[in-house]
N, C-alpha and C positions, 0 to 999 in steps of 0.2 A: 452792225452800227458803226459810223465814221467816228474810230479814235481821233478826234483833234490835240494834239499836243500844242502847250503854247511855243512858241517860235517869232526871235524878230526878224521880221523880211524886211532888210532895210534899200531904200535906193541910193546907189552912190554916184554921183554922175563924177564921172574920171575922163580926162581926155589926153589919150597915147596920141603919141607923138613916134614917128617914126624915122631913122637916117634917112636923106634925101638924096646922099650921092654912094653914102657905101653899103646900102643894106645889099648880101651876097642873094643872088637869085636861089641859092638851095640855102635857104636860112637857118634848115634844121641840120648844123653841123655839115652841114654839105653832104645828106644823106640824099639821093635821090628821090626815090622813095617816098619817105616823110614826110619831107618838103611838099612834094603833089597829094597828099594825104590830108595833110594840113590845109593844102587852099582848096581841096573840095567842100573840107567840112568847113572854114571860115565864110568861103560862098552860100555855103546852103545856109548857113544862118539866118541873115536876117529874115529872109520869106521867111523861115521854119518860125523863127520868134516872132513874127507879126501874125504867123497862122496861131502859134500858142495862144499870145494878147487875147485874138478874138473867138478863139473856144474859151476861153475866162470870160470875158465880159457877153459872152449872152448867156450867159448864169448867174452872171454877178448879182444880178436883185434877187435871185431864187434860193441864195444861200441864208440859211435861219442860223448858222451860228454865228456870233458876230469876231470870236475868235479867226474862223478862219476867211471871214469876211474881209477881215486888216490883212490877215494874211495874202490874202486874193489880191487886193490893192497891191501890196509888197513885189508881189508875183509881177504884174504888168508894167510896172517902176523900174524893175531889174532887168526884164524880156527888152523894153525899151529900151534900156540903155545899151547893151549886149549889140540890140540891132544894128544902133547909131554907130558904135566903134567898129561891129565890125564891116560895117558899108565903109566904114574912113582905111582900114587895112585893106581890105579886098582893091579899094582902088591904088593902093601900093602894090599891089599882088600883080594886076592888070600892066602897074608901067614895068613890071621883072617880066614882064609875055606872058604872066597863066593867064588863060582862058576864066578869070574867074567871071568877067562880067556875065559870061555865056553860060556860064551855070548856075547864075542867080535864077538868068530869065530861064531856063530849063526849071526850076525848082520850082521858079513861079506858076508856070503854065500845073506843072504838077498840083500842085496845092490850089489853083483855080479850079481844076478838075474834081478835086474834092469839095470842095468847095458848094460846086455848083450842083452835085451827084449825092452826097453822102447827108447824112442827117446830123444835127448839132450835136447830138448825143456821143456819135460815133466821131467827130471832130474831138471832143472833150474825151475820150478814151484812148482817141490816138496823143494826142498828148499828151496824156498822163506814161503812154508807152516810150514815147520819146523821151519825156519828161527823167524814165529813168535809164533807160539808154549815157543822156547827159550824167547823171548823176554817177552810175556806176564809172563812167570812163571818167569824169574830173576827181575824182576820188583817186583812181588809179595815181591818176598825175600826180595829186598831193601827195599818196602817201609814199611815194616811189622815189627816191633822186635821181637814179638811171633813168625815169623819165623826164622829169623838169632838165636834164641833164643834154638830152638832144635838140633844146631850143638854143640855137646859137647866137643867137639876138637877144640883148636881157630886157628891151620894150618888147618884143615880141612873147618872150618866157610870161614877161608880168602881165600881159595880155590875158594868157591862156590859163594863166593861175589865177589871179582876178575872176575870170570866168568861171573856173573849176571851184572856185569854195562860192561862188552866188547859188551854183547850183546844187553844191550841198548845203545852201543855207534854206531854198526853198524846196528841196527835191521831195517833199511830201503837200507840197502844195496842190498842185494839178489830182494826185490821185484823190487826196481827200474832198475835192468838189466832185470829181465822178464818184466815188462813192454814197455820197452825199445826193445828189441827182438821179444816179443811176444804180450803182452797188451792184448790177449784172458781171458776174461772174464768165461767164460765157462769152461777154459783150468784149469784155479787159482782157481776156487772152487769147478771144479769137482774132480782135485788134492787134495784139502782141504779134502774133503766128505773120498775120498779110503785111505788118511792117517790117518785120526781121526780113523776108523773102521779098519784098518790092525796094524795101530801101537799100538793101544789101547789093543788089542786083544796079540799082541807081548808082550807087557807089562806087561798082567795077566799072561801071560804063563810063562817068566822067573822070574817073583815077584812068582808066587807059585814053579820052581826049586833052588830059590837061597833059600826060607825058608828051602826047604824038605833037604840043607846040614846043616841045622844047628841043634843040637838038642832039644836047648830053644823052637823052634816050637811046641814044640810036648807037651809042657806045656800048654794047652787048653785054660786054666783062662786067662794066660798072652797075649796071642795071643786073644783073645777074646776081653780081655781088648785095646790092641792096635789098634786092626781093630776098636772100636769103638772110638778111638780116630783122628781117619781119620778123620770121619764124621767134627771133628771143626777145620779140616787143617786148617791153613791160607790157602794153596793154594786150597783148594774145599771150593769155599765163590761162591755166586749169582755175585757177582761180576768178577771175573778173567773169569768165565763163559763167561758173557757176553763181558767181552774183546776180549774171543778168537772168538767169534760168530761175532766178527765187521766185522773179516777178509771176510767172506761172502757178505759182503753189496756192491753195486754196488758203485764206486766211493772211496772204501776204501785208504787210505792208514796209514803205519805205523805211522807217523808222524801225525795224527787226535789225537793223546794222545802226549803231548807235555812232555817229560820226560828228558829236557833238566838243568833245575835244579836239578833234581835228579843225572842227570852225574855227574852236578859240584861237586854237596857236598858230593859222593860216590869219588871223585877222591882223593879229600882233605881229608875223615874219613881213606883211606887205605894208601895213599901216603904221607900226608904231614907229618910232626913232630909228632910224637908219636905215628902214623899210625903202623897197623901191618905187612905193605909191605914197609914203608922206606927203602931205601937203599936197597931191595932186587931185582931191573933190572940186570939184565947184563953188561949192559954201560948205562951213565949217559945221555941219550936220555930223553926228555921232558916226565911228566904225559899226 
């Protein structure tokens, strides 16, 4: 049975703003690396979050509880938003030279593909798998400094922290509609298993086209140097590993990792008084 907790998903509409003559082309600290890491996964965004959207709404009327019915609303509010900003950075990404327009429309064709091939069920399970993918790695970011610590842009850092507690504000949203629709057991980690190995694979492919447009790459040392500084990501720890490995376990759900204090004091470090999102909503709608 789908535990629904209550939970506010709220939509914030925020609009980044980004330097227009000094943002540095490696933004994260002038990591090689991370920087091209960064604009793969800001490229795949938006497709990914317009695929999310529409595994939520062709179930939207099929959901009986109306808790997480608000919640589902909340969900496509936020995926929305996420989308619009990061189509407005991606096209900063594009005048620094990545290749990100080119791996929108790659990401796009992929998810057409799904699209047109896979059944709604198995749409709405892969997002619930992405779903936590996001969650466990925005997590990471929060609770890390050495991570929020490698954005060397602070609209850029506020970007991705913004983003990082939305998605631990809804990160049990997606699974509890599949469970809810579906609850196949089989269905949720056999989905897990094909996206760890196809996305993963997606991921080397355009981290090695978005390097080969830059020409810093081709500096051997420094790229040398960078790749080995992966190796002490915050986000590749034994740890964030085994968070994403929980999703597998019989019985799992989101909410097994209670990261509800985290929301709180991520809401108050970007929103409250001296925050570096005060005052930047659209309308004066609640944190």
């Amino acid at each position: 049975m789908t535990r629904i907790r209550r939970r506010v998903v709220r939509t914030r509409r925020i609009d980044f703003v980004y330097p227009t003559e000094d943002l540095p082309r490696h933004f994260m600290n002038d990591d090689l690396m991370m920087s091209h890491i960064v604009n793969v996964l800001s490229a795949s965004f938006p497709r990914g979050e317009e695929f999310f959207v529409t595994s939520l709404r062709n179930y939207r009327d099929q959901i009986a509880d109306p808790e997480l019915k608000t919640q589902v609303a909340g969900f496509i509010g936020q995926e929305a938003v996420h989308r619009r900003e990061h189509r407005t950075f991606n096209e900063r990404l594009d005048a620094l030279g990545y290749p990100a327009s080119e791996i929108d429309q790659t990401i796009g064709r992929m998810f057409d593909f799904v699209e047109r091939r896979l059944s709604k069920r198995a749409h709405l399970a892969m997002t619930a798998a992405f779903e936590h993918y996001t969650a466990v790695i925005g997590e990471a970011l929060l609770r890390t400094p050495a991570a929020q610590a490698q954005f060397g842009v602070e609209e850029i850092r506020s970007l991705f922290l913004w983003h990082a507690m939305e998605e631990t504000e809804h990160k049990a949203v997606a699974f509890d509609a599949f469970q809810e629709i579906s609850g196949s057991y089989l269905l949720r980690v056999g989905t897990m298993h094909a996206i760890t190995l196809v996305w993963g694979a997606y991921v080397i492919r355009s981290i090695r086209r978005s390097l080969r447009s830059d020409p810093a790459s081709r500096d051997r040392r420094r790229l040398r140097r960078s790749l080995l500084a992966l190796l002490r990501s915050p986000f590749a720890t034994p740890t964030v590993a085994g968070h994403l490995l929980a999703y597998n376990r019989p019985g799992f759900h989101p909410d097994d990792r209670d990261a509800s204090d985290l929301l709180e004091e991520w809401k108050q470090r970007l929103f409250a008084e001296g925050g570096p999102l005060v005052g930047r909503m659209r309308t004066a709608e609640a944190v």
